[in-house]
C-alpha positions, 0 to 999 in steps of 0.5 A: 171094706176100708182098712187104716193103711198105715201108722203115720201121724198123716192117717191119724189126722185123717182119722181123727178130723171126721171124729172131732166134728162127728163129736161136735155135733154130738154135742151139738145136738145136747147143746141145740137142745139146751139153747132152744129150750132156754128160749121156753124156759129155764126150768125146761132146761133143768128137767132136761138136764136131770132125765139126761143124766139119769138116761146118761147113768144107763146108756153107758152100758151100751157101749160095752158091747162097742169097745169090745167090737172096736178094739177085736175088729182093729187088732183082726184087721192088724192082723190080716183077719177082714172075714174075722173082723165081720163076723165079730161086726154081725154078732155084736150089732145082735147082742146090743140089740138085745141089750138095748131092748131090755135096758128100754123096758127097765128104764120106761118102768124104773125111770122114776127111781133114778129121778128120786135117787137125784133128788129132782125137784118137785116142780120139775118132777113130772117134765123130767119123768115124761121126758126120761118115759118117751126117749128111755122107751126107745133106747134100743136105738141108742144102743145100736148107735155106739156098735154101728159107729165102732164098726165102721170107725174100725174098718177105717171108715170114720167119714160115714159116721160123721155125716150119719151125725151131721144129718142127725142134727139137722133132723133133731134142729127141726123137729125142735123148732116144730115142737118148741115154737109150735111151728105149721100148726103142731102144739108148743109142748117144749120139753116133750117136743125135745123128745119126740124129735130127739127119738126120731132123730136117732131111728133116722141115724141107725136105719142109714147106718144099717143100710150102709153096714149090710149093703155097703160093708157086706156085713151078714144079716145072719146070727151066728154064735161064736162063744169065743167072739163073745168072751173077746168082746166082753172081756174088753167090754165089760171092764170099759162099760163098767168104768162108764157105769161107775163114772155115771154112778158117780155122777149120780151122786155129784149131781144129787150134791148139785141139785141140792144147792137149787134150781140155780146150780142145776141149770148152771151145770147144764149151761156149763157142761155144754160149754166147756164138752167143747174143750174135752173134743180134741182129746176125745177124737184124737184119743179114739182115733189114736184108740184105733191104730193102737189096736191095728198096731198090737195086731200087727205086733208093733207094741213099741211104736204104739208105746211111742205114740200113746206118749206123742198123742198124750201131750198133743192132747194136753197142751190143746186142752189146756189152750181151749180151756183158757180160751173158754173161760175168757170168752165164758162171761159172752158165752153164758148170756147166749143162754141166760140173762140171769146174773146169778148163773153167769157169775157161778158159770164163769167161776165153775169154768175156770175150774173145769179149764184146770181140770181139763188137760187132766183129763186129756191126759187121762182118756189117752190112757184108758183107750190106749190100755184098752186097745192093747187089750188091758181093759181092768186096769183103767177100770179099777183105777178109774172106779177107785179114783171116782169113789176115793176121791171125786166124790168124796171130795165135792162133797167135802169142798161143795156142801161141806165147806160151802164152796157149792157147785165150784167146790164140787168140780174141784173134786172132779178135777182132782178126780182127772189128774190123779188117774192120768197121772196114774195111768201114765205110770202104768203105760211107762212100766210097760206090762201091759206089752206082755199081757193081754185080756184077748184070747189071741194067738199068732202064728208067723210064716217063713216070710214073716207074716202072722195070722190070728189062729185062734180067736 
């Protein structure tokens, strides 16, 4: 099994290329989804959109188990623990597992809910439902993704799940045009058809990631019990799942508060946050790869370089932010006609870009942070800045600016950039007081031999 060979900034560009393009395709996949739904119709794309974000809203939690994974297996590789680290791999790939059955069950029966509770609209009610009934049904699959992925990425290995997406994406392309065009004699059924082939797409993934995991890695089939793994792993986990949770909730409302402006604003938003998740990229991949040395490095009991380059790759991620974001918004009024004609959505889409190429070095600024805190193994406290942050002030705030002054779908992205700066900021504070180096949620305890080696006795 790979381990990360060093702390130079040559193995953290190697880390992080693989994880940029495997989030471009990610993305990629929503955004296929999107523009090939536009060429059906634009009320696709809004009952798409709104099933998205309430399978959004519960998905998150599935990474709960997969924070816990990446950062106990880093810091056990840091440590010179590889056996640890895949007894920690197996264990977690079952508890997801089991999550995700029970997460597929609420879902495909209490769908309907979280539509009502976004306040869907009635003419796009029942695309939504059969979408959010067929692709919430095999969530499981989604919940295997996040773990997969983080246990390859922290033996070192971010190649593998890059390609995993990348043949994911092409599987999904094609299954659309079948199914949107109605190619080879299959029925055009649009939104279904996204998520038959949406589905499919993602058992392809996680049978190769399982083979690769169990034949490859030399991961155990076997299911052993170990409380202790268990507490370790959720003790980051649930903190980080949690902070999801409440940014999905949030989210929820937010997009209540849009849904209640039109049709108009919501296919805007969908347009618009395929665009600009473009931006978030470069800080998303480099925050995780950094996310993966950091946690080597606390195992290895080198918390002043990690303190050093948290502070590196925090500027690096802003100033990249902030040059994708203005390039964005000037190229915002061609990108947008990729998508739609209509004029009304163009004009709200470039006004709600140049507010989201603002917020963006925030937010880079902000998940630097939050991984970095979570590798140490201080995973509450961007859990508890992050949920006062969303319910004190992004939400709040796009209310006031984007129903109550009218500002509409602008004001409301202004509570959210506010929302992003001031946790950064916050976060940037807590990193320099430095507390987090004598504190840990992780029950780790190292012991030293005459030659200066450590060893985790105790996990």
């Amino acid at each position: 099994m790979a381990q990360l060979p060093n702390y130079s900034y040559k193995t953290l560009a190697t880390l992080t290329w693989p994880l940029f393009i495997e989030l471009f395709f990610y993305m990629f996949m929503s955004t296929t989804d999107t523009f090939m739904l536009s060429m059906y119709s634009d009320s696709s794309v809004a009952a798409v959109g709104m099933a998205n974000q309430a399978l959004f809203f519960v998905s998150v939690m599935f990474n709960c188990v997969a924070l816990g994974t990446s950062v106990l297996m880093t810091q056990n590789y840091g440590a010179n623990r590889p056996e640890q680290a895949r007894q920690v791999a197996s264990l977690s790939i079952y508890v997801n597992l089991a999550f995700g059955v029970f997460i597929s069950v609420l879902v495909f029966f209490a769908g309907d809910f979280l539509l009502t509770v976004m306040n869907t609209p009635a003419e796009i009610f029942s695309t939504s439902q059969w979408y959010l009934k067929i692709v919430g049904s095999m969530l499981f699959l989604a919940a295997l993704g996040p773990v997969t992925s983080a246990i390859l990425r922290s033996s070192g290995d971010t190649k593998t799940p890059m390609k995993i997406v990348l043949f994911g994406n092409a599987l999904n392309i094609i299954g659309n045009a079948i199914f949107i065009f109605g190619l080879f004699g299959f029925p055009a059924i649009g939104p279904i058809g996204v998520a038959i082939s949406t589905v499919f797409a993602r058992f392809i993934q996680v049978v190769i990631a399982f083979y690769i995991i169990f034949k490859r890695l030399k991961i155990s089939w076997r299911f052993t019990f170990d409380a202790k793994i268990i507490k370790n792993i959720l003790s980051i986990g649930i903190p980080g799942a949690l902070e999801q949770l409440s940014y999905s909730g949030s989210q929820i409302f937010i997009t209540a508060f849009v849904a209640s402006l039109g049709i108009a604003s919501i296919t805007t938003r969908t347009y618009v946050n395929n665009l600009t998740m473009f931006v978030y990229l470069f800080a998303a991949s480099i925050s995780q790869a950094n996310e993966l040395m950091v946690g080597h490095m606390i195992g290895a009991q080198l918390k002043s370089l990690a303190h050093k380059r948290v502070l590196q790759v925090d500027m690096l991620s802003q100033s990249v932010s902030a040059i994708l974001g203005a390039a964005v918004y000037l190229a915002a009024p061609v990108l947008l006609t990729i998508f739609t004609s209509d004029p009304e959505i163009i004009a709200l889409g470039q006004q709600t870009i140049l507010v989201i190429a603002i917020m963006e070095p925030g937010r880079a600024m902000n998940i630097a942070f939050v991984g970095a805190l979570r590798a140490t193994g201080n995973a509450r406290i961007p859990m508890i800045v992050g949920i006062l942050g969303m319910w004190l002030i992004a939400v709040p705030v796009a209310y006031f600016a984007g129903i109550y002054l009218g500002f509409g779908i602008v004001g409301i992205y202004i509570g959210m950039l506010a929302d992003e700066w001031i946790r950064g900021i916050t976060l940037l504070i807590i990193w320099q007081r430095k507390k987090w180096m004598h504190t840990s949620n992780l029950d780790l305890n190292f012991n030293f031999d005459d030659d200066g080696e450590h060893h985790i006795v105790q996990v």
